[in-house]
C-alpha positions, -999 to +999 in steps of 0.1 A: -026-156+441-040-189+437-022-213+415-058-211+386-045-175+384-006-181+377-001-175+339+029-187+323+041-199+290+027-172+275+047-147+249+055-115+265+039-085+245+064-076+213+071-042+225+102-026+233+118-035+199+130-010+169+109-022+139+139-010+114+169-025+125+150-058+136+139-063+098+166-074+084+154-081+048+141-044+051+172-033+063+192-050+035+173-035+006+172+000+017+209-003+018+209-025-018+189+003-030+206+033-019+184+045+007+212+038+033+218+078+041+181+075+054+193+050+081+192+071+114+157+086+105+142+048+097+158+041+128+141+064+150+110+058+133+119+024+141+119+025+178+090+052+178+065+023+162+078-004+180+069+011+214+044+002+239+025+034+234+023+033+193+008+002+196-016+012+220-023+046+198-029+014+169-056-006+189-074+026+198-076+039+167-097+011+153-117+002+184-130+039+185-136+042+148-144+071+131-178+091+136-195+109+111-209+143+121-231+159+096-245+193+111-237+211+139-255+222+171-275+246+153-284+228+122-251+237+099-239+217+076-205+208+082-195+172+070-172+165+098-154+130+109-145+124+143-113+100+156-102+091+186-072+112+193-050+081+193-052+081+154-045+115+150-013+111+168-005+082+150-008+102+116+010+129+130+044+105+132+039+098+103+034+135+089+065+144+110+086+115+097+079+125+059+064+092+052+040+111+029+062+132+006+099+136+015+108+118-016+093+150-032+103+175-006+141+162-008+147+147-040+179+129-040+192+098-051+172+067-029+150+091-021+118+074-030+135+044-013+138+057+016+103+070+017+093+034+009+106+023+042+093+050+060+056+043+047+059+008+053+069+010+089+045+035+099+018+011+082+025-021+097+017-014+131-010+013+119-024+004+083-054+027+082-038+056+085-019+045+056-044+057+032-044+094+033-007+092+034-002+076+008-027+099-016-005+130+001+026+115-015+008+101-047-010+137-053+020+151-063+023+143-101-008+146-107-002+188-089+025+194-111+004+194-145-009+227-133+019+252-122-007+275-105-024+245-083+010+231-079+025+266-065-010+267-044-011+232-031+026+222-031+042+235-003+010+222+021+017+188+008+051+188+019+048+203+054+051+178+081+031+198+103-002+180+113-033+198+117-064+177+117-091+204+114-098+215+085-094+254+091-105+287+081-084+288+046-050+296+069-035+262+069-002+258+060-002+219+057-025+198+034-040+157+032-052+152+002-079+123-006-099+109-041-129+107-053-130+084-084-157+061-085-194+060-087-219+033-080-232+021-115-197+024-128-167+013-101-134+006-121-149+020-153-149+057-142-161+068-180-195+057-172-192+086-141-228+106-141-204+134-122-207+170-141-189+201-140-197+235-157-175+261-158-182+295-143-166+326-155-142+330-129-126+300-147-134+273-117-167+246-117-190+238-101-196+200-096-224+181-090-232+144-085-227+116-061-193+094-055-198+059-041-162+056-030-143+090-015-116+081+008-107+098+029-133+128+038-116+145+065-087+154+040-083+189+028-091+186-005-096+158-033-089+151-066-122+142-084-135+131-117-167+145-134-180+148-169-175+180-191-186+183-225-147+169-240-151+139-212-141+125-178-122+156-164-100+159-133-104+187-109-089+193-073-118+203-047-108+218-016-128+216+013-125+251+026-123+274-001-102+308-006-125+331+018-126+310+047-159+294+038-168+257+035-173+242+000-202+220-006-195+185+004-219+162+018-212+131+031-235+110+032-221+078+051-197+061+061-186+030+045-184+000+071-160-022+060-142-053+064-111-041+078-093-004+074-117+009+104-095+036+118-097+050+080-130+069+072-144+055+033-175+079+023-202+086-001-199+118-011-224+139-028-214+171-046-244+201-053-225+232-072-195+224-057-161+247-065-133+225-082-103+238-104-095+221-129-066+202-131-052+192-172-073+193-200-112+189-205-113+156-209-080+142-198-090+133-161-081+098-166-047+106-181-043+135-152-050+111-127-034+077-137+003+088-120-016+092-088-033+062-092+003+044-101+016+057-068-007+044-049-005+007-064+030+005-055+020+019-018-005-012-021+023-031-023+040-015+001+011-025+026+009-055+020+045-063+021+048-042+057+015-067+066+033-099+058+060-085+082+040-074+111+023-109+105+053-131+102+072-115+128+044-113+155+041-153+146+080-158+151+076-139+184+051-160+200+065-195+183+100-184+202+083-179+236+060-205+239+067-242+246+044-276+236+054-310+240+085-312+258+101-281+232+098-246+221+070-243+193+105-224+171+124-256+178+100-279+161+108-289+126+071-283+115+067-248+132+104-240+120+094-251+081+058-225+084+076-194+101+106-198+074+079-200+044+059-169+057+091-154+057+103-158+026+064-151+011+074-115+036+110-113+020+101-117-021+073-088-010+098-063+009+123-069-019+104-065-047+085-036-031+117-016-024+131-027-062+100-010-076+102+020-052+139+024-066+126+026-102+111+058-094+143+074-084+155+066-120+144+091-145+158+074-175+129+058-201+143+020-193+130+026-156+098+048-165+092+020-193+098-009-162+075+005-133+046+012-163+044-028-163+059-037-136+038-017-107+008-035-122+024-067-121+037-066-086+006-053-072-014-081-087+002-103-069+021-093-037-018-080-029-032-114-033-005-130-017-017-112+015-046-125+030-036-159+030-002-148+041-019-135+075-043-162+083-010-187+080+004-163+107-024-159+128-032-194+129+003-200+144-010-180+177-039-205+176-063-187+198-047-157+208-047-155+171-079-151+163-086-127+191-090-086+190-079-072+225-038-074+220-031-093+196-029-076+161-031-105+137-069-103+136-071-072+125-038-075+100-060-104+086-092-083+084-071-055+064-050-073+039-076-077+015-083-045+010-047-036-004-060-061-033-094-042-037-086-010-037-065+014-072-081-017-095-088-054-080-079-084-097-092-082-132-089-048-134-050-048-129-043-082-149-065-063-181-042-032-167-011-053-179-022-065-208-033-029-218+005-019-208+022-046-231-001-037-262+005+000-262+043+002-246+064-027-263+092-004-245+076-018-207+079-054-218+115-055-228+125-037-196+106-062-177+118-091-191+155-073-190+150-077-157+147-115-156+177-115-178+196-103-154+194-135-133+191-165-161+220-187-157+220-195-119+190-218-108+179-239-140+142-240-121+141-201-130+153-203-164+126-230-173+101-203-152+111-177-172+111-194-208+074-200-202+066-164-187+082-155-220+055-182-241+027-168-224+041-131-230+043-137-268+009-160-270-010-127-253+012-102-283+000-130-310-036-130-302-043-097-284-083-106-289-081-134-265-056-122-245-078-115-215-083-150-210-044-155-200-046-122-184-045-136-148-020-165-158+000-142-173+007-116-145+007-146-123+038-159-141+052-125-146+051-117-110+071-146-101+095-138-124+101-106-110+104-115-075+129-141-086+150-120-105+152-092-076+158-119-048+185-142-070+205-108-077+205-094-047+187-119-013+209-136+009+213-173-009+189-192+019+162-172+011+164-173-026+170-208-026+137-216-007+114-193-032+129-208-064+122-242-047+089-234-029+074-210-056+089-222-088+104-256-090+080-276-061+049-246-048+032-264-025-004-253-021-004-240+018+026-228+034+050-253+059+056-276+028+093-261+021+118-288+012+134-297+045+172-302+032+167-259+028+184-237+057+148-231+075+161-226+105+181-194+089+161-185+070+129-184+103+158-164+123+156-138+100+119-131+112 
């Protein structure tokens, strides 16, 4: 080989490495949290998605992107979506691994903790496979309003056998997806044209078009549509009870941005069966725990993408050498890997804190993740995007390629954790509607910064004017929507300084109350340099 050809001081691949037990921060607050008894199956998860072959099964999955097949050799309608079989094994781990709904399946004290860390593992080498997972687990809830459905659909939810075609009616096993939004309305689903009439066999038959339905391969859907009372929910399986296929064109694809190994559809319904699931004209009401879940799984994404950022970034900075030194060993490469991480650490944290307030059934915690959720998935969402071009930008190049190197792609999917159960406005007006008609959600939340007044006097003074803004927005509800953004802003920070200075290791609290608090600096790599970086980037 001629010496043009010789490659060196280039980072190995990252393979070969158990994504649990190498996350420390995650590691910490599964244990903090009581999700420690789930340590041997995170584990094994851990080593599963850190492999070689996972990886591969990741890079696959959104090269060969999903294929929409409409009709069939003879001119049936049958709505199909092709993958590459590399996603389908990917979802399959995650099936098996209960990262959908083991919290449900196995109640028990850190259970929805544990499930947390499942979820987020699975979905930071694999993110698009993310979605119908996470509508699996967040189904559930919204199920149990109806004993009959829940008896029906239940025990498919929970199996963690995965069967991608959609069957003859003899599955055993079930993905669920949504179907909320239209095209002239988006956020405001009460201006949905959807209808449903009921037959006299008691079910509906729905007709209209959805501009967002995610995911369409999925066995059946909870959708909205008008009945005479009002938006109404309804579950809509795609095979129905004799075997048959229910009416359910899709019309497109969505191409998007990023999430490519996840199929987004229009979807138009003509007479098509649902059941009805809660009252005539309580859809949104039905629906709005499922939509809840799934907001904290958007934080959960984006917190598992700030790791599989951060950590692919500490990887190559520790294996590759510029002027005379390892890029790690330089004080300003050491000052951005240590910020990215402790943007990745307040994220896990707070994440996993929230995912624990779902294992509480007392009306403190219920009252706390009402406000909270929304708060944290304001932000921690946001947070994201910049989070991974920061990262990707320290592979330089490499970075900003596609073939092997994931940080692209990371960057091209963060944003849509912001976008998608509400986008910016939509969740800061979401808190504001919280605080007006739950009083109960904003004492638990500010409980929560009580908890850790008294030990950096930056925080206090954070948290006194949180606490202005709070009672400003409760004084003049009218106007409130113009703090609404500044507001959850503030809040947010709150909360993830309150769940890092009770329970982070002191290095990394120190930095966010000085880098997000006391000093923020406007990109990251600006840290005050008398902190412990160095610790605090070894923890990436």
């Amino acid at each position: 080989m001629t010496a043009t050809h010789q490659v060196f001081n280039q980072a190995p691949p990252r393979t070969g490495i158990n994504e649990y037990t190498g996350h420390t921060a995650l590691v910490e607050a599964v244990e903090t949290f009581g999700g420690g008894w789930a340590g041997n199956d995170l584990t094994e998860a851990g080593a599963l998605v850190g492999g070689a072959d996972f990886q591969r099964d990741a890079e696959l999955a959104n090269t060969f992107t999903p294929k929409l097949v409409t009709h069939d050799r003879w001119g049936h309608r049958i709505d199909d979506v092709e993958f590459h079989p590399a996603y389908h094994r990917i979802i399959g781990d995650a099936i098996a691994h209960g990262a959908h709904t083991s919290c449900w399946s196995d109640p028990r004290p850190g259970a929805h903790v544990a499930r947390a860390a499942m979820f987020m593992q699975f979905g930071q080498i694999e993110p698009g496979h993310a979605c119908p997972v996470s509508m699996t687990h967040a189904v559930v809830p919204s199920l149990r309003v109806d004993p009959v459905l829940a008896e029906q659909w239940l025990p498919r939810t929970f199996s963690r056998d995965y069967r991608h075609d959609l069957g003859t009616g003899d599955k055993t096993s079930a993905i669920f997806g949504m179907a909320m939004t239209e095209k002239q309305g988006g956020s405001d689903v009460r201006a949905n044209t959807t209808r449903a009439a009921e037959q006299s066999d008691g079910t509906y038959l729905i007709t209209g078009h959805k501009w967002f339905c995610s995911a369409p391969q999925s066995d059946a859907f909870l959708v909205l549509a008008q009945t005479e009372p009002g938006v109404t929910c309804f579950v809509v399986p795609r095979v129905l009870p004799d075997g048959t296929r229910n009416v359910f064109n899709v019309q497109r694809l969505k191409d998007k941005l990023g999430n490519k190994s996840n199929a987004s559809s229009e979807v138009e319904f003509d007479r098509t069966v649902g059941w009805r699931l809660g009252d005539e004209g309580a859809g949104v009401r039905t629906i709005i725990e499922m939509v809840n879940q799934t907001r904290l799984d958007c934080i959960l994404g984006s917190a598992a993408g700030m790791r599989q950022s951060v950590a692919e970034a500490a990887w190559h900075v520790r294996h590759r050498s510029a002027f005379g030194a390892t890029l790690i060993d330089q004080p300003a490469m050491t000052a951005v890997i240590a910020d990215l991480q402790v943007e990745a650490e307040a994220a896990v944290w707070t994440g996993i804190a929230l995912a624990a307030a779902y294992d509480d059934d007392s009306a403190d915690a219920a009252a706390f993740r009402r406000l909270a959720t929304a708060v944290g998935k304001y932000w921690v969402c946001k947070r994201g995007p910049g989070h991974a071009y920061e990262a990707l930008e320290c592979l330089g190049g490499n970075g900003y390629t596609e073939t092997g190197f994931p940080l692209a792609r990371r960057y091209r999917e963060q944003p849509v954790m912001a976008v998608w159960e509400g986008s910016g406005n939509v969740i800061a007006l979401d808190v504001l509607r919280a605080m007006m008609r739950d009083p109960q959600s904003v004492e638990a939340v500010d409980a929560e910064f009580e908890k850790a007044l008294g030990v950096y006097r930056d925080y206090d003074l954070h948290v006194e004017r949180t606490r202005k803004l709070i009672a400003a927005a409760a004084a003049d509800p009218q106007n409130a929507p113009a703090l609404a953004r500044r507001l959850t802003e503030s809040m947010a920070i709150a909360l993830q300084g309150s769940v890092l200075i009770q329970r982070a290791p002191a290095p990394v609290t120190e930095a966010f109350v000085a880098g997000r608090i006391a000093d923020p600096g406007h990109l990251y790599g600006v840290l005050d340099a008398n902190l412990d970086l160095a610790a605090i980037a070894a923890r990436a």
